[in-house]
C-alpha positions as CSV (number, residue, x, y, z in Angstrom):
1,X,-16.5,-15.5,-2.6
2,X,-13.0,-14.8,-1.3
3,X,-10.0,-16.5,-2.7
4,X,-9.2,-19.6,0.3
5,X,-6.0,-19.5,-0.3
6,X,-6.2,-16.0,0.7
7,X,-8.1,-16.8,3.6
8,X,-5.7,-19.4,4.8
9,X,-3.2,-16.8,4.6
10,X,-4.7,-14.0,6.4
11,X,-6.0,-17.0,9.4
12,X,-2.0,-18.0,9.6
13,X,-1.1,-14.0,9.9
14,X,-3.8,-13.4,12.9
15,X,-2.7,-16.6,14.6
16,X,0.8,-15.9,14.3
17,X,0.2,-12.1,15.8
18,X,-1.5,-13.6,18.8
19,X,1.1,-15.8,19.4
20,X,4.3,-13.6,19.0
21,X,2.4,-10.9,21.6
22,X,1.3,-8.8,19.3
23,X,-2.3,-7.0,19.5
24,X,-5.9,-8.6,18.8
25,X,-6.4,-7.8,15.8
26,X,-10.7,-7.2,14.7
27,X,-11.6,-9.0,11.2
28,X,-14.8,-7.9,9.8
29,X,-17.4,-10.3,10.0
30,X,-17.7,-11.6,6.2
31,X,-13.7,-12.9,6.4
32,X,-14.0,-15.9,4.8
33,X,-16.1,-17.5,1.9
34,X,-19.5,-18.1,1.5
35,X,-20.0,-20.6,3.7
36,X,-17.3,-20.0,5.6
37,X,-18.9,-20.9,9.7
38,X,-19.1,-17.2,11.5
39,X,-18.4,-19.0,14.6
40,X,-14.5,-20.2,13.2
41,X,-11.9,-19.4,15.1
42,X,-9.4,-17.2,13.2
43,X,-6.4,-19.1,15.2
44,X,-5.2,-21.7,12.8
45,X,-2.0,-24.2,13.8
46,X,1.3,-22.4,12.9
47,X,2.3,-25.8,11.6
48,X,0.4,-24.8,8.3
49,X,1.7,-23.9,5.2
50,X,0.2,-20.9,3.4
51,X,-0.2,-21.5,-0.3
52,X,1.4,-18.7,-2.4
53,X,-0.6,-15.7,-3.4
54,X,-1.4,-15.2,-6.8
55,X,0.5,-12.9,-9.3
56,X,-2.7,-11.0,-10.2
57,X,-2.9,-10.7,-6.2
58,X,0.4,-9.5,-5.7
59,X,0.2,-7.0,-8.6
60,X,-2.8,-5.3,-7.5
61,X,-1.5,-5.2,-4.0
62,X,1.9,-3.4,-4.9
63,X,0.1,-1.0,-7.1
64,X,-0.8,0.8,-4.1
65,X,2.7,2.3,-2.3
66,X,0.5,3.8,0.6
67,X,-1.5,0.1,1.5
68,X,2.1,-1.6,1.1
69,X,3.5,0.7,3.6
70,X,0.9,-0.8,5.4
71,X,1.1,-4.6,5.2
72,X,5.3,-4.3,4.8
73,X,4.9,-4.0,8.7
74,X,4.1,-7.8,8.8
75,X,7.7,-7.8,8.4
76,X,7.9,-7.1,12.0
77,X,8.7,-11.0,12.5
78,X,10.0,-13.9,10.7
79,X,13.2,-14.3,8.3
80,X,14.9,-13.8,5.1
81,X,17.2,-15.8,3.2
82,X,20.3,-14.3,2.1
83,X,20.0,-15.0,-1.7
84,X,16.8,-12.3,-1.2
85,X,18.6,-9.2,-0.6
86,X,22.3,-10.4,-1.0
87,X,22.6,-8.4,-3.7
88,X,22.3,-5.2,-2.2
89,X,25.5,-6.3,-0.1
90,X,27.6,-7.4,-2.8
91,X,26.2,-6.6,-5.9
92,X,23.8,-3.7,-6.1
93,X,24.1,-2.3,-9.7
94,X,26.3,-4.6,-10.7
95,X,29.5,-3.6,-10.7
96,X,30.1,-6.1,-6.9
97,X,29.0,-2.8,-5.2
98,X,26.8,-1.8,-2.1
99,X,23.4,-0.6,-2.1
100,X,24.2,2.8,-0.4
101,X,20.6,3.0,1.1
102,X,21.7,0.7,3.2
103,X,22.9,1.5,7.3
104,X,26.3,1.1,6.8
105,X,27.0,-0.4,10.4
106,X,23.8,-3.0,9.2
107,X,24.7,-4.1,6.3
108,X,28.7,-4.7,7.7
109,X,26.8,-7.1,10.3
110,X,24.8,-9.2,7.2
111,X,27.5,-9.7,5.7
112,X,29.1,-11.6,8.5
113,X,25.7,-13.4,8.3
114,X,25.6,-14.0,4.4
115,X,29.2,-14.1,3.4
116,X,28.2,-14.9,-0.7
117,X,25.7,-14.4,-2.9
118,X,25.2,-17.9,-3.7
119,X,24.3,-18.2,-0.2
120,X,20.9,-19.9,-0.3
121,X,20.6,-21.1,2.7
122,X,21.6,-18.9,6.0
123,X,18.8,-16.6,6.8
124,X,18.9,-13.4,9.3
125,X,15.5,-11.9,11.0
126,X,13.4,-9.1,9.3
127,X,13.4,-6.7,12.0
128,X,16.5,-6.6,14.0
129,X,16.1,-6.7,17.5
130,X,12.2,-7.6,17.6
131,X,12.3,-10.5,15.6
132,X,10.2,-12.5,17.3
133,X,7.5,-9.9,18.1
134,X,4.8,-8.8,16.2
135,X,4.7,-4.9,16.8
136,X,6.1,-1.5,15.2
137,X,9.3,-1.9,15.2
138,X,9.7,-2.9,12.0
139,X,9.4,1.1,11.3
140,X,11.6,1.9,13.5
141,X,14.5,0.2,12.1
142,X,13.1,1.3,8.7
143,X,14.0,4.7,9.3
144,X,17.4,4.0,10.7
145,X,18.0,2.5,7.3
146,X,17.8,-1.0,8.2
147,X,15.0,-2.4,6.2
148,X,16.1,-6.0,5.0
149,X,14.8,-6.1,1.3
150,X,14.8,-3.4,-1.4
151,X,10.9,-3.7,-1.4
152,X,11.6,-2.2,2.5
153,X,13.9,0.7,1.4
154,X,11.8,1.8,-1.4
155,X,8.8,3.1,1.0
156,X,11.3,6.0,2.1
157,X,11.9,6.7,-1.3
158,X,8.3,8.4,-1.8
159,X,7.2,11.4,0.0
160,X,3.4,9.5,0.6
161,X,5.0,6.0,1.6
162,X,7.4,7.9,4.4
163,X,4.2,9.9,5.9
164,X,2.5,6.5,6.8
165,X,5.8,5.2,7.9
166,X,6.2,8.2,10.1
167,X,2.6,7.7,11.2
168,X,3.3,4.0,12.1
169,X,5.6,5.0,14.8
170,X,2.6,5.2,16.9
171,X,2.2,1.4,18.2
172,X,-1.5,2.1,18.1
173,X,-2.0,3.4,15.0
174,X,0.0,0.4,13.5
175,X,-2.2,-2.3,14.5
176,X,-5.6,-0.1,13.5
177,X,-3.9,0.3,10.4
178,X,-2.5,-3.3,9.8
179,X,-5.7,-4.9,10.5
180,X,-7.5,-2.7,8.2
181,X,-4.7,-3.5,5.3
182,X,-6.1,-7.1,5.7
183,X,-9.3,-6.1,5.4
184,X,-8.8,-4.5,2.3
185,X,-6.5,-7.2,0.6
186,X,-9.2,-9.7,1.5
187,X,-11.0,-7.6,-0.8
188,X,-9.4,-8.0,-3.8
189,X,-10.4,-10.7,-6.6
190,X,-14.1,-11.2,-4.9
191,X,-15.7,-14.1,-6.7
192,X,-19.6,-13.5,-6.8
193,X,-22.7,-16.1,-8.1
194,X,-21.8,-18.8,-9.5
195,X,-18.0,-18.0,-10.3
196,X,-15.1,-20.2,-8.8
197,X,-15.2,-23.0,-6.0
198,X,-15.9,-24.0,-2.5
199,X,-13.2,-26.5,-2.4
200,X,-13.5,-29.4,0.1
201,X,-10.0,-29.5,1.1
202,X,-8.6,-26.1,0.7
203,X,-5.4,-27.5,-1.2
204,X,-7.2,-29.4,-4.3
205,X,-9.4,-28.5,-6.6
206,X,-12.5,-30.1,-6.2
């Protein structure tokens, strides 16, 4: 059995793609938990909070560079708050220096956006210029330098992580690859017989 917390997380991510024009993307059949209906939609109200993944999630998921390079292209849309990469503006190693990774004409226009690093509270888009639209561009702006969070600028740090962001230039082999990055994180922490829950309500424990 899946984690649901997972699966609410992966619904909310294929809604949200459908609605900011991005690609349909195909989920394999046995998304879900075990008695999860195969007739379910997979478009779930945007109003929805997704419950946070868990550490033992996210620290499986990051051990692989090549499947983050991957699922980093979900940040093709939303936004992050300044107080989440504010410090490679103003404080990089420490010394109230600049993380010189950054684009240089970039990271002059965050700081006219985050102007501290207490600043918990302004936010800025992911992707600059496509914001609002799921598709590669995140990639695109990734190799201009302009990746948003250190997590972002450390996938041209390694020689594997670059080839798959060269190889997600091509629109089409973004969204093959994105949906099959789901696939495979949906995958991870499989419950099996009698181990875990179907919860009734997917936010308490039965």
């Amino acid at each position: 059995m899946r984690s649901q917390a997972f699966i609410l997380v992966c619904m909310v991510v294929f809604g949200v793609v459908g609605t900011c024009h991005g690609e349909f993307l195909p989920v394999e059949e046995t998304v879900g938990c075990r008695e999860f209906p195969r007739h379910w939609l997979i478009f779930l109200p945007l109003s929805l909070t997704s419950p946070p993944l868990s550490k033992t999630l996210l620290t499986k998921a990051l051990m692989c560079k090549t499947w983050w390079s991957y699922q980093a292209g979900g940040h093709t849309i939303g936004v992050g708050h300044c107080n989440a990469f504010s410090n490679r503006l103003y404080n990089f190693t420490g010394n109230g220096d600049q993380d010189p990774s950054l684009n240089a004409t970039y990271a002059t226009f965050l700081k006219t956006q985050c102007q501290s690093l207490s600043d918990n509270t302004t936010f800025v888009v992911m992707d600059p210029g496509s914001g609002i639209t799921f598709d590669n561009n995140y990639y695109v702006t990734l190799k201009q330098n302009k990746g948003l969070f250190q997590s972002d600028a450390a996938l041209l740090t390694n020689k594997s992580s670059r080839d798959v962001v060269d190889k997600l230039l091509d629109s089409k082999e973004f969204f093959k690859e994105f949906a099959k990055s789901m696939e495979k994180m949906g995958a991870i922490g499989v419950l099996t017989g009698n181990a875990g829950e179907i919860r009734k309500k997917c936010y308490v424990v039965n």
